[in-house]
C-alpha positions, 0 to 999 in steps of 0.5 A, spaced: 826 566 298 826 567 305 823 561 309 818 568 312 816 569 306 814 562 305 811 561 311 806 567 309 805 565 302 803 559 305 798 562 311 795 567 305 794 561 300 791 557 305 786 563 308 784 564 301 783 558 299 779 556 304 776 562 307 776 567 302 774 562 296 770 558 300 763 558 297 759 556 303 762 562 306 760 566 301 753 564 300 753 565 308 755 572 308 751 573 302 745 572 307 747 576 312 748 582 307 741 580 305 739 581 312 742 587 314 739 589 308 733 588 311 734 591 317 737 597 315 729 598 311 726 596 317 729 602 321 727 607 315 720 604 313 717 611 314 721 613 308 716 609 305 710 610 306 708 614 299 710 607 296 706 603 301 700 607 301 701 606 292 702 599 293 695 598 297 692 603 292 693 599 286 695 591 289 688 589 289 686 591 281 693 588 279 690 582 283 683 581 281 686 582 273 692 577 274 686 571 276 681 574 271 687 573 266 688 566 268 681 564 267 680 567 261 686 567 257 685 559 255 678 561 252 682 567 248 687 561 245 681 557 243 678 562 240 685 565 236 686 557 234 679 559 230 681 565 226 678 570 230 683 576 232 687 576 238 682 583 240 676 581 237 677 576 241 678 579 248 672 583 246 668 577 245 671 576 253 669 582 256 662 582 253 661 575 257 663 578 262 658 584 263 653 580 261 655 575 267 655 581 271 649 584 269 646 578 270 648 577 278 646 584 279 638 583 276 637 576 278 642 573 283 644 579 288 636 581 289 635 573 291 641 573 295 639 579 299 631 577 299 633 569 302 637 573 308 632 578 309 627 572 310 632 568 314 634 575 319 626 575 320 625 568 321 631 567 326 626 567 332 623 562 329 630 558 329 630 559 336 625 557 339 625 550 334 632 550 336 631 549 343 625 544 342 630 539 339 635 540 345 630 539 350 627 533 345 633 530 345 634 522 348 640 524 353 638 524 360 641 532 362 643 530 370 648 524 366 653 530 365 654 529 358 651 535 356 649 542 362 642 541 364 642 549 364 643 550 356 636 551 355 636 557 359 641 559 355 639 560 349 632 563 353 636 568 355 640 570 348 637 578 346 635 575 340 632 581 337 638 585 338 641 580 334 636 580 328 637 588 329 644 587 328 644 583 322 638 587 319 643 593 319 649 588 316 645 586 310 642 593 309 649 596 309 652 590 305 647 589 300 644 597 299 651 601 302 655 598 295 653 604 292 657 609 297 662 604 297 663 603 289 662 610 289 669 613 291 673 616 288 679 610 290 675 605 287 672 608 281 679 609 279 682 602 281 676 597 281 671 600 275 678 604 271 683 601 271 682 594 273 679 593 266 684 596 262 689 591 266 685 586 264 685 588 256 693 589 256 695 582 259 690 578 255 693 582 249 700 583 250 701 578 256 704 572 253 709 576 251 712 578 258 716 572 259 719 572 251 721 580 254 724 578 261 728 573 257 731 578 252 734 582 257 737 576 261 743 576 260 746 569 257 749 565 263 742 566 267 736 565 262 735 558 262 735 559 270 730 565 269 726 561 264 725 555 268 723 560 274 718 563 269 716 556 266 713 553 273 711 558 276 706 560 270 704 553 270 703 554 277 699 559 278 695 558 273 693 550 274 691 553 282 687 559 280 683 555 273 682 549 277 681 552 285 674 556 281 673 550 277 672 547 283 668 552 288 663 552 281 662 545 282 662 544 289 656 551 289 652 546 284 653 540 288 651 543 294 645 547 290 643 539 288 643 537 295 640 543 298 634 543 294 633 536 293 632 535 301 628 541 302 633 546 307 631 553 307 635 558 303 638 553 298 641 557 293 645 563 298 648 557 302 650 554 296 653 560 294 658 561 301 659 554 300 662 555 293 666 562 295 668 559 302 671 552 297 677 557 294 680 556 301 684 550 302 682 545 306 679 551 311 674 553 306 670 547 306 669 546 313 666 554 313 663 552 308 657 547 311 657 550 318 651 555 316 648 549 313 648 545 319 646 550 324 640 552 319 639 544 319 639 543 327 634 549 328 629 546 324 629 538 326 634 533 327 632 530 321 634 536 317 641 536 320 641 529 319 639 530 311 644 536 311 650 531 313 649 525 308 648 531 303 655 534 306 657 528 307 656 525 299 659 532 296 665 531 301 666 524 297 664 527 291 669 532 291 675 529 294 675 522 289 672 525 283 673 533 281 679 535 286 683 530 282 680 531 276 681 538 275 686 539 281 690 533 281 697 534 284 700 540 281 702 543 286 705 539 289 705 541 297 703 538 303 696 539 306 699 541 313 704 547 309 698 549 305 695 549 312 700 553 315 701 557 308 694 559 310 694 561 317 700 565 316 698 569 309 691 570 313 694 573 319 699 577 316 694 580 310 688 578 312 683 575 307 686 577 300 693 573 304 688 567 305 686 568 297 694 568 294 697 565 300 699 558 297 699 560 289 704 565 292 708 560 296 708 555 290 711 561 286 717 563 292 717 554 292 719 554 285 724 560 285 728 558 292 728 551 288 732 554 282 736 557 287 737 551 291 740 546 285 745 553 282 748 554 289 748 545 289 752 544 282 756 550 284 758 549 291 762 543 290 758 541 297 756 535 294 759 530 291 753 526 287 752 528 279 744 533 280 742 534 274 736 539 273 732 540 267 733 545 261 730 550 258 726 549 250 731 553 246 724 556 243 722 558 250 728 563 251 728 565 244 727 573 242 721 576 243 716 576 236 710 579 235 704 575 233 701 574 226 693 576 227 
């Protein structure tokens, strides 16, 4: 063999070796592949607006049924458990529900309607109380801690142009829900399909994983289930448990509100406990109706409303949320934070509903493919070892004995 041949063996050797056999250099023009991927589809995206515009038509029902299925999957277990049949159970479920609904359509929803009616007529009333209690406070106006002309203020606010707009919002909330619900997109989506979604996961969906599973290849399955296994556990613990949370907090609120005597208790326990399903964020709109409604009608309301704000806060914070939440997730309040202010501002209110399930999903599977690319990559040199998968979990689909 000649010394040329020799040296180009040994330059092609040392390019494969640690060029074209490198896995850090594999793993970066994976990436860029991705990402030229992605680009590619950007530039086309007008080809896909048949998708899109299907995907927004069915995103909601599958949503609304993937947390339904969440809430009441535990009570169809319990009752399997008791000898009750899988479908005689889920229809045990449904009835609950429709009586749940028919009871907010003929005692809630009308309470709630008549506590904002009264509140809309009455805001003049707030007004002029709240601007007695500005002027009554013990502050001395030239001293520059508050604008000597704040009165005249809220004396020039159009407030029955306000009243009207909000008159005009509740009757077209309130009655208006008809000619919503009526269209054919939402009789299909919201009163169709997402009931027969509902029916099909709480009767069948324990079996996705097994069928996910089945048609993974070998090499892969025990990687796949562990993606599967945490990100089940973890949807399900934030969903049960944010609800869970936002009822307790609605009763506590309902308590406090009532006992103190502030005006339309029940309706701003309500948006409390829907505005608590949001992290964080939630808990701070949620009492600032209350507070307001408080400030216009004395300061020793808005003081009451406080201690009450500030007893839930306590309440929740050392007792329910650790309870029912602990620590599952696993997240950093500040990223749950800026998980919020993202998904909010990219989709909007269902983004701040499913933003941190979604980013505990996307945390579980970027983790999974973090350890693979670790233990394969031979860029560390200390043993990491990561959990395995039960051999029953990724076991072959079986049907269940009813």
């Amino acid at each position: 063999m000649t010394d040329n041949n020799r040296n180009e063996k040994r330059k092609e050797s040392w390019f494969v070796s640690q060029f074209l056999n490198n896995q850090f250099v594999i793993f970066l023009f994976n990436t860029l592949l991705i990402l030229l991927i992605i680009l590619i589809f950007t530039r086309v995206a007008y080809l896909f607006t048949p998708i899109v515009t299907f995907v927004n038509l069915v995103t909601f029902p599958i949503v609304a049924a993937g947390i339904l299925y969440y809430v009441f999957s535990p009570f169809v277990a319990k009752l399997i458990q008791r000898g009750v049949s899988r479908n005689f159970s889920i229809w045990i479920i449904f009835i609950i529900i429709i009586a749940l609904i028919s009871w907010g359509i003929s005692t809630l929803i009308p309470l709630l309607r008549e506590q904002a009616t009264t509140f809309v007529e009455n805001i003049p009333n707030y007004q002029a109380s709240l601007m007695e209690t500005i002027e009554s406070l013990p502050i001395d106006l030239e001293s520059g801690l508050i604008d000597p002309n704040i009165t005249e203020y809220f004396a020039n606010i159009d407030w029955n142009s306000i009243t009207d707009q909000l008159n005009m919002i509740i009757t077209s909330t309130f009655g208006g829900l008809g000619s919503v619900i009526g269209t054919v997109a939402q009789v299909v989506t919201g009163l169709i399909t997402m009931p027969v979604l509902l029916y099909y996961l709480l009767l069948e969906g324990y079996k996705i994983p097994q069928y996910i599973l089945y048609h993974v290849p070998d090499k892969y399955r025990p990687k796949v289930g562990r993606i599967l296994l945490k990100s089940n556990h973890q949807i399900s613990q934030y969903i049960r448990g944010q609800i869970l949370v936002a009822i307790v907090v609605g009763i506590m609120f309902a308590i406090g509100y009532s006992f103190i005597g502030l005006d339309y208790a029940i309706s701003l326990s309500v948006i409390a406990g829907i505005f608590n399903i949001i992290p964080y964020l939630g808990s701070i709109m949620a009492v600032v109706p209350a507070l307001i409604i408080g400030l216009s009608i004395s300061p020793y309301m808005f003081i009451k409303v406080l201690i009450v704000v500030a007893i839930e806060q306590l309440l929740e914070g050392r007792f329910v949320s650790p309870q029912i939440l602990g620590n599952n997730l696993k997240i950093h309040p500040v990223t749950i934070l800026l998980v919020l202010l993202g998904a909010g501002r990219l989709f909007g209110l269902s983004g701040v509903i499913i933003g941190v399930p979604g980013y505990a999903v996307i945390k579980v599977i970027v983790t999974e493919l973090y350890n693979t690319f670790r233990e394969s990559s031979g860029l560390f040199e200390e043993e990491y070892k990561v959990e395995t998968l039960a051999p029953e979990v990724i076991a072959s689909p079986v049907e269940e004995k009813e």
